[in-house]
ZAVORO-936680 format. One record per residue (C-alpha): x, y, z; residue in three letters. Coordinates in steps of 0.2 Angstrom, whole numbers. Layout:
<pts>
+-------+-------+-------+------+
:  east : north :    up : rest :
+-------+-------+-------+------+
:     X :     Y :     Z :  ALA :
...
+-------+-------+-------+------+
</pts>
This chain:
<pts>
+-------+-------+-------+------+
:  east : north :    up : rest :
+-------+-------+-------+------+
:   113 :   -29 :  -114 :  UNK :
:    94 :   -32 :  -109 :  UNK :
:    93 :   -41 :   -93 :  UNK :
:    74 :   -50 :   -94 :  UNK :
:    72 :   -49 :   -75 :  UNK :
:    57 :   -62 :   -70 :  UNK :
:    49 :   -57 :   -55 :  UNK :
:    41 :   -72 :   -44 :  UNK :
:    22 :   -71 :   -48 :  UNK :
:    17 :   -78 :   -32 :  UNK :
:    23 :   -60 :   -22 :  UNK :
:     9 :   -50 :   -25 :  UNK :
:     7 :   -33 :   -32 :  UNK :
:     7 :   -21 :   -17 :  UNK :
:    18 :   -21 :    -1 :  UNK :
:    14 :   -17 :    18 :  UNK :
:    10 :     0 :    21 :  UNK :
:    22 :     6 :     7 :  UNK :
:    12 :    22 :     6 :  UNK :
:    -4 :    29 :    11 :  UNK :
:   -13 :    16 :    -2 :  UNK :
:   -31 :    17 :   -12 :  UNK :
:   -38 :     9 :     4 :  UNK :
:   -34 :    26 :    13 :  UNK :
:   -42 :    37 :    -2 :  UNK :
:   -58 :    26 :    -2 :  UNK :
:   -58 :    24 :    17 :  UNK :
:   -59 :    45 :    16 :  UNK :
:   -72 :    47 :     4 :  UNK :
:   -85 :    34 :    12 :  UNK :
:   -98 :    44 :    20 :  UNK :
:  -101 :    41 :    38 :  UNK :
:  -108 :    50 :    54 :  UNK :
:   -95 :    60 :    56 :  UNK :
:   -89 :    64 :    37 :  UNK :
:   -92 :    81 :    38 :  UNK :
:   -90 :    89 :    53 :  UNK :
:   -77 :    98 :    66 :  UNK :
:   -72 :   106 :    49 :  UNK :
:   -65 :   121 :    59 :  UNK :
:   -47 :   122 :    62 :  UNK :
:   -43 :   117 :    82 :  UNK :
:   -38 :   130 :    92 :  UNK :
:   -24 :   124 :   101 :  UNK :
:    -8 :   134 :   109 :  UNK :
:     6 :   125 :   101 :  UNK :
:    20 :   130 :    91 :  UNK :
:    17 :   118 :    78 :  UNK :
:     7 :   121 :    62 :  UNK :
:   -11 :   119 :    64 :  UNK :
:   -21 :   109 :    51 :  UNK :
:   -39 :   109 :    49 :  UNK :
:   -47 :    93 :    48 :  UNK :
:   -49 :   100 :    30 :  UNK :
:   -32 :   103 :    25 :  UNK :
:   -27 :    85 :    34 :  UNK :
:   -41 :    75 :    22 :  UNK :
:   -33 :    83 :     7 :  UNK :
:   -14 :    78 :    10 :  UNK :
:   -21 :    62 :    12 :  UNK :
:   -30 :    61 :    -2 :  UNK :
:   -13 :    68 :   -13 :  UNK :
:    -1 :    56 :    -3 :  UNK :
:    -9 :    42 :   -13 :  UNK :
:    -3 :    48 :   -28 :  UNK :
:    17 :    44 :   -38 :  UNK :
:    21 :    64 :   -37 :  UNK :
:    16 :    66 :   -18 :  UNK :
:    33 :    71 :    -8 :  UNK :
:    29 :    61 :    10 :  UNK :
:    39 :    73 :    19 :  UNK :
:    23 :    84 :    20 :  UNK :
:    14 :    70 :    31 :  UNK :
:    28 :    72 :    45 :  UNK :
:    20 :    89 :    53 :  UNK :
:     3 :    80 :    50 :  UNK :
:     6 :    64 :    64 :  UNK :
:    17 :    76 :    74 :  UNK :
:     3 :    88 :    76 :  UNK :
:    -8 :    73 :    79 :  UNK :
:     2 :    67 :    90 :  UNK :
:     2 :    84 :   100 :  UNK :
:   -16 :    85 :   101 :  UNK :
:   -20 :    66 :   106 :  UNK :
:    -6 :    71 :   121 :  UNK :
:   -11 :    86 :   127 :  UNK :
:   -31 :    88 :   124 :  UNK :
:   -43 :    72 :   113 :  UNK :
:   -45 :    70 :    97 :  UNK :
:   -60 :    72 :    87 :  UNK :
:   -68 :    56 :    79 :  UNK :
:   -61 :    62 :    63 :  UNK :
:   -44 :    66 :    69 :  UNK :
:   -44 :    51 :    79 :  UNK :
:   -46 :    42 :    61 :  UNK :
:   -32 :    53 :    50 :  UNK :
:   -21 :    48 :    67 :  UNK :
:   -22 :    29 :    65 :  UNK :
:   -21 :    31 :    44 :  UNK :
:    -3 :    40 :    49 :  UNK :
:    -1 :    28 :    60 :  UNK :
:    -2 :    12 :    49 :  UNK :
:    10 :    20 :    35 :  UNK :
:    24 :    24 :    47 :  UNK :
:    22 :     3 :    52 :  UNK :
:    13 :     7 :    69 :  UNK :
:     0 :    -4 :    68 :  UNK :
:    -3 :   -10 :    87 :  UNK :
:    -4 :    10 :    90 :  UNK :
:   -16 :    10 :    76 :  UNK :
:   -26 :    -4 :    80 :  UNK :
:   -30 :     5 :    99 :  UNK :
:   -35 :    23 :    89 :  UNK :
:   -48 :    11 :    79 :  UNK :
:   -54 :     2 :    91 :  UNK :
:   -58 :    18 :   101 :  UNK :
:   -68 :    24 :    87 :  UNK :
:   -77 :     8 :    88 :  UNK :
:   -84 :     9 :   103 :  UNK :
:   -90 :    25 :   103 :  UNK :
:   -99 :    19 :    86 :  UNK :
:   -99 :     3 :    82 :  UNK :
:  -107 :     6 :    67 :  UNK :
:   -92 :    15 :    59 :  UNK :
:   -87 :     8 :    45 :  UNK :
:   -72 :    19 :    41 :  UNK :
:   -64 :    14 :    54 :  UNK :
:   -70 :    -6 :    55 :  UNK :
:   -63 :    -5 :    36 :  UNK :
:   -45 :     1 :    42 :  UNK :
:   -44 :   -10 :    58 :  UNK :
:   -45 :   -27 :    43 :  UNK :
:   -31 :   -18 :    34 :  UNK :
:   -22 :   -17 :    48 :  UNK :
:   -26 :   -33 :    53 :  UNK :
:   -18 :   -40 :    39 :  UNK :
:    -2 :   -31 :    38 :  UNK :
:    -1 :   -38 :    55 :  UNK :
:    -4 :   -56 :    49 :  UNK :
:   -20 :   -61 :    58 :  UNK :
:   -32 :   -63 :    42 :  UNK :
:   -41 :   -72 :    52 :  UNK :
:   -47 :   -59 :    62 :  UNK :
:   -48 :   -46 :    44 :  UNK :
:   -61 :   -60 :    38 :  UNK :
:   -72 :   -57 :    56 :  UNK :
:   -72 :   -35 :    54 :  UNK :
:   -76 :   -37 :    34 :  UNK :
:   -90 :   -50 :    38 :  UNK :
:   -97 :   -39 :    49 :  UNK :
:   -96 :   -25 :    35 :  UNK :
:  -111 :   -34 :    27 :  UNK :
:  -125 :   -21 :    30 :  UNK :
:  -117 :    -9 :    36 :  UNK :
:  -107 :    -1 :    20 :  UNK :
:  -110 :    -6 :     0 :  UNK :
:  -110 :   -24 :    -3 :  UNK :
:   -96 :   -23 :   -15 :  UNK :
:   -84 :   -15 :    -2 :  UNK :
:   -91 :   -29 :    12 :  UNK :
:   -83 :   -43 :     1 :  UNK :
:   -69 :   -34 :    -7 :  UNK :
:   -65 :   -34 :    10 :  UNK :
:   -72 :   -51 :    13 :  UNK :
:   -63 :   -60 :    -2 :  UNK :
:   -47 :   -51 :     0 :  UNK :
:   -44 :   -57 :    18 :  UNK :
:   -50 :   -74 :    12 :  UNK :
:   -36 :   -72 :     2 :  UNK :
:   -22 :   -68 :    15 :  UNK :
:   -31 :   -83 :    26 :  UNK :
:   -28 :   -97 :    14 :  UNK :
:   -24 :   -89 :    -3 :  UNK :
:   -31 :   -98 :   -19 :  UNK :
:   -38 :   -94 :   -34 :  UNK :
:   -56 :   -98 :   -30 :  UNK :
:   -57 :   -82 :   -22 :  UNK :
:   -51 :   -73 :   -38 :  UNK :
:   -65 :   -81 :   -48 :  UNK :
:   -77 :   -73 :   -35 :  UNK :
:   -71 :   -60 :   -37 :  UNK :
:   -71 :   -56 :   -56 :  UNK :
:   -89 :   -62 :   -54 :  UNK :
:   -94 :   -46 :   -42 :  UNK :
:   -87 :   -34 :   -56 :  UNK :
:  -103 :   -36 :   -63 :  UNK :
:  -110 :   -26 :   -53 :  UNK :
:   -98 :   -14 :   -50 :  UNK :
:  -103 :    -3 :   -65 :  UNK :
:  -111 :    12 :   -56 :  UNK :
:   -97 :    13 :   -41 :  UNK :
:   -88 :    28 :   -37 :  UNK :
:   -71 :    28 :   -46 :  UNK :
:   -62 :    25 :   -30 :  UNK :
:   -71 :    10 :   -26 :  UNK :
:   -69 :     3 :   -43 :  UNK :
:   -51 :     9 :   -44 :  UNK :
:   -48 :    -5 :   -25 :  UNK :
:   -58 :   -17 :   -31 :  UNK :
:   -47 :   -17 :   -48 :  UNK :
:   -33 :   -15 :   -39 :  UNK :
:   -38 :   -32 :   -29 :  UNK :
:   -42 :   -42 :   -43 :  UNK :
:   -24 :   -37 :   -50 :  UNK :
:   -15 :   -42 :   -35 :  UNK :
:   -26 :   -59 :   -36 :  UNK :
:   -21 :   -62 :   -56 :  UNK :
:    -4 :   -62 :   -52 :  UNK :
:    -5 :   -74 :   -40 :  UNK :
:   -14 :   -85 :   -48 :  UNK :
:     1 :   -81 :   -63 :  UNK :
:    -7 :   -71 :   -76 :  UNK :
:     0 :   -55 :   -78 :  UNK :
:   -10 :   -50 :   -94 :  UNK :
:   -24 :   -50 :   -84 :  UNK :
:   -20 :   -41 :   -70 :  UNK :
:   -14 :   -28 :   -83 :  UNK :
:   -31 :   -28 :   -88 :  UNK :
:   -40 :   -25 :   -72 :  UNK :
:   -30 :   -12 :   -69 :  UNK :
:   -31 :    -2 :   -85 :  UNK :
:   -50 :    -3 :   -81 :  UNK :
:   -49 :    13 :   -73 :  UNK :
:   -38 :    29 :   -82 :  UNK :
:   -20 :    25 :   -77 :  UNK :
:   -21 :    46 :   -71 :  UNK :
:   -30 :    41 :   -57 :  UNK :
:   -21 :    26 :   -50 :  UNK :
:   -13 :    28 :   -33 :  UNK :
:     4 :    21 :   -30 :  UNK :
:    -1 :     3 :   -24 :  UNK :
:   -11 :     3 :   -42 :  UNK :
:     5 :     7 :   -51 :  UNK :
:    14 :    -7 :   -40 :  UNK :
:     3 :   -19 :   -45 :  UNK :
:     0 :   -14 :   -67 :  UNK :
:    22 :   -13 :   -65 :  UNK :
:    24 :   -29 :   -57 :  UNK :
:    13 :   -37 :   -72 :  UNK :
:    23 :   -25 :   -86 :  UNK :
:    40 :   -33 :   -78 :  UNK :
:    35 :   -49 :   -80 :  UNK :
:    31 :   -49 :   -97 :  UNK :
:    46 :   -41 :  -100 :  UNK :
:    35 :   -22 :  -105 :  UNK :
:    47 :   -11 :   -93 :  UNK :
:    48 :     2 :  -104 :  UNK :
:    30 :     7 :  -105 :  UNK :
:    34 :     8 :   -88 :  UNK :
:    49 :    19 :   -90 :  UNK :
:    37 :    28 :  -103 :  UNK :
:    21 :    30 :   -91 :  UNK :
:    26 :    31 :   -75 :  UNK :
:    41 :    41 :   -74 :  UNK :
:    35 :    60 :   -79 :  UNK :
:    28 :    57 :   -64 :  UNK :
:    39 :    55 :   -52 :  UNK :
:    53 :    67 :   -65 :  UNK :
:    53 :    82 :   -55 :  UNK :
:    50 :    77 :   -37 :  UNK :
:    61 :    79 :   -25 :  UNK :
:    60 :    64 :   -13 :  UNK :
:    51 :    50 :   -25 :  UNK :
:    42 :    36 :   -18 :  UNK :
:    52 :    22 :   -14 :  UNK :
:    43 :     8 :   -22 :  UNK :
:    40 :    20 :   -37 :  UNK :
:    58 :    20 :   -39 :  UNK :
:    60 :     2 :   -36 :  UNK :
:    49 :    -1 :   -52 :  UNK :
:    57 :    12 :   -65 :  UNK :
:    73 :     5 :   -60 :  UNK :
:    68 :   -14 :   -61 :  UNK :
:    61 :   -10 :   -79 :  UNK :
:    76 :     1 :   -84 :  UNK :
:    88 :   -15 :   -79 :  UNK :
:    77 :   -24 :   -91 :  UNK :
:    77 :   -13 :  -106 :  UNK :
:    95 :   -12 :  -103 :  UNK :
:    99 :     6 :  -111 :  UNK :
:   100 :    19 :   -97 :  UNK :
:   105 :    18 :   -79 :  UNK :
:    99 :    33 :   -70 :  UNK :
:    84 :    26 :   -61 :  UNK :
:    96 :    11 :   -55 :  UNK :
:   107 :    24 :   -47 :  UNK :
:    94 :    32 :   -39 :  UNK :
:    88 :    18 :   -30 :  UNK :
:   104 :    13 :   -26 :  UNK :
:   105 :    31 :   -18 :  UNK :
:    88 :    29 :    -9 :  UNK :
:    94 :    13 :    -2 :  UNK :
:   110 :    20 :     5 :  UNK :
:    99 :    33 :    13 :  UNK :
:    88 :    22 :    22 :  UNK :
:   102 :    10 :    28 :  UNK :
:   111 :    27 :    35 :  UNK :
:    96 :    29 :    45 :  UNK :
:    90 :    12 :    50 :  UNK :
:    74 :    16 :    41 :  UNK :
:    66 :     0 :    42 :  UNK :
:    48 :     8 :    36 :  UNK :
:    54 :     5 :    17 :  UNK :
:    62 :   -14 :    19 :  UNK :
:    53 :   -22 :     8 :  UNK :
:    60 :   -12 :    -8 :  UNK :
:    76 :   -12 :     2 :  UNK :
:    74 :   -31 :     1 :  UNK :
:    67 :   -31 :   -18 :  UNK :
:    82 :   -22 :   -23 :  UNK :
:    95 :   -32 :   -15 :  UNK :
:    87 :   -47 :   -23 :  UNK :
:    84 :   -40 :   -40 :  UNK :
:    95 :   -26 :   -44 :  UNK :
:   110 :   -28 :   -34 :  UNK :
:   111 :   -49 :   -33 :  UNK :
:   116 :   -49 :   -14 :  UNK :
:   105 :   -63 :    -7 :  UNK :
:   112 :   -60 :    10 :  UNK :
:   109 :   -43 :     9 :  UNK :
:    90 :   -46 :     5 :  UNK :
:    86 :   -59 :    15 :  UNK :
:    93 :   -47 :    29 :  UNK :
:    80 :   -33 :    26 :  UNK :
:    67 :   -45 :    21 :  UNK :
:    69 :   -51 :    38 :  UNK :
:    69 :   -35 :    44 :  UNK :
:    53 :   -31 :    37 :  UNK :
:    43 :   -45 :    42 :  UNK :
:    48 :   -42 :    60 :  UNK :
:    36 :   -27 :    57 :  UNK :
:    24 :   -34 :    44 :  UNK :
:    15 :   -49 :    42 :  UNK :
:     5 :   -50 :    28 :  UNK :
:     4 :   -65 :    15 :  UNK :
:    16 :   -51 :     2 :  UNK :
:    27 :   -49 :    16 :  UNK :
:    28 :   -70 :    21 :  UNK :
:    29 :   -72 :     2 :  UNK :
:    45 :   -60 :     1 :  UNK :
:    53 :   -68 :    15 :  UNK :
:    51 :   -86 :     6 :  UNK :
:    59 :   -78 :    -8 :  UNK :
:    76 :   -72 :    -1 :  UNK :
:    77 :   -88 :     8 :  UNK :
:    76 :   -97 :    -7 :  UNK :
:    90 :   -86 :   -15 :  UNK :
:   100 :   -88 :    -2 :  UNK :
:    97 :  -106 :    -2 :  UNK :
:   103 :  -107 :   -23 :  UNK :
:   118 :   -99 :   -19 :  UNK :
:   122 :  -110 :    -6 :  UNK :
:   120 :  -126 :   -16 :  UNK :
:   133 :  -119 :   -30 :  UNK :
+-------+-------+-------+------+
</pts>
């Protein structure tokens, strides 16, 4: 039997630091002072693997995408890690080293490498870009609406308030800020696809706030569906859930993820939410169900909020998913991850009125 799963609008499309995101693929490809150089690979005596600054950019640039395997960024920020220990890290090192380190959830360590870069060039936009991300995952949107107003002039204005509106958002979230942004689209024509792909991705995240799904559908089928990253197939997912399309999400999305070894967890999460809704097979249920296990095992905290998502959804323990959802706002604190939190409390709150 079909089970029409109805997924709260109001949490948005994307989760904390669930992978490395669009932001991290645009964030590489805006040019800067130092875009293109040190592109030798270091020299240093360890017994690690030695990757070029290179090499790093393009394992970044594929971890945004639904087949990357994340296992291959662990040598990465361990060799990262080595060379900010034993020697300094270049300016571009220094900003693949805070990217790693706001996927793995370790924002105030991410916060300092920015804010190095910073003042050694306070022009930098790369890195004044990243440090209003991380702001927000750490719940201080207020300070995310300072660095992206002081974006104005220095990058494209159709970054400067992306970044502007989408921190205005997470500040005092309304719809007001959706409409202007739908009305910047106008001139976003002649962006590089990236750009375009976030600023989509935004507006997606925004539709379903302000509860329509269609829309946000729409926004992001503007760009071809081949180049989404993963927070772009979290967002057009959530939308196909809600009005009950799973399986053109079983259809899409899963040749994707078929053949990989260690799928992304929110990938998972999605084809299993949308093959609970169609209701004819269960293997993508069991696999989350495995993942889960896995990350409990290892008191992974990292992937909480789709540990949460599936306590809630798939496996009807409230306890269990307001536990993790706990869990995961002790390390993040954006406006997705406070909406989350609301949500299990009100599960658990139904259940104990029965």
């Amino acid at each position: 039997m079909k089970n029409k799963l109805a997924i709260p609008f109001s949490l948005l499309g994307s989760f904390t630091a669930l992978c490395i995101t669009i932001i991290a693929a645009f964030i590489l490809a805006i040019g800067t002072a130092f875009a293109h150089v040190h592109e030798h690979d270091d020299t240093n005596n360890t017994a690690q693997t030695i990757y070029s600054p290179r090499q790093i950019e393009q394992l970044l640039d594929n971890s945004t995408r639904p087949d990357f395997d994340a296992r291959q960024l662990t040598p990465v920020l361990d060799y990262l890690e080595h060379i900010a220990a034993e020697t300094a890290l270049s300016a571009k090192q220094r900003m693949f080293y805070a990217r790693l380190l706001q996927h793995e959830h370790r924002f105030a360590e991410a916060q300092v490498q920015l804010n190095l870069l910073l003042e050694t060039n306070p022009l930098n936009s790369q890195a004044r870009l990243l440090l209003a991300n991380v702001a927000l995952n750490q719940g201080n949107a207020e300070i995310a609406v300072q660095l992206c107003e002081r974006l104005v002039g220095q990058t494209d204005l159709i970054v400067a308030t992306t970044c502007l509106l989408e921190a205005r958002m997470q500040q005092s979230p309304s719809t007001e800020h959706y409409k202007q942004l739908v009305n910047l689209t106008r001139f976003s024509a002649r962006a590089p696809i990236n750009v375009q792909t976030w600023l989509n991705e935004v507006l997606a995240d925004m539709a379903l706030y302000a509860e329509q799904p269609s829309q946000a559908i729409t926004h992001c089928e503007e760009t071809d569906f081949k180049n989404w990253p993963v927070s772009t197939w979290a967002s057009w997912s959530k939308a196909k859930i809600a009005l009950g399309e799973g399986q053109d999400i079983l259809t899409r999305l899963s040749p994707y993820i078929e053949n990989i070894a260690v799928p992304n967890d929110s990938m998972l999460l999605y084809l299993a939410l949308a093959e609970q809704q169609v209701g004819t097979t269960d293997k993508w249920i069991k696999k989350m169900a495995q993942r889960v296990q896995l990350r409990e095992l290892h008191n992974d905290t990292t992937h909480a909020a789709e540990v949460a998502l599936y306590y809630l959804h798939l496996a009807e323990q409230p306890e269990q998913a307001l536990t993790w959802a706990t869990l995961n706002w002790e390390n993040a604190k954006s406006l997705n991850d406070r909406l989350l939190l609301e949500q299990a409390k009100s599960a658990n709150r139904l259940i104990a009125s029965r």
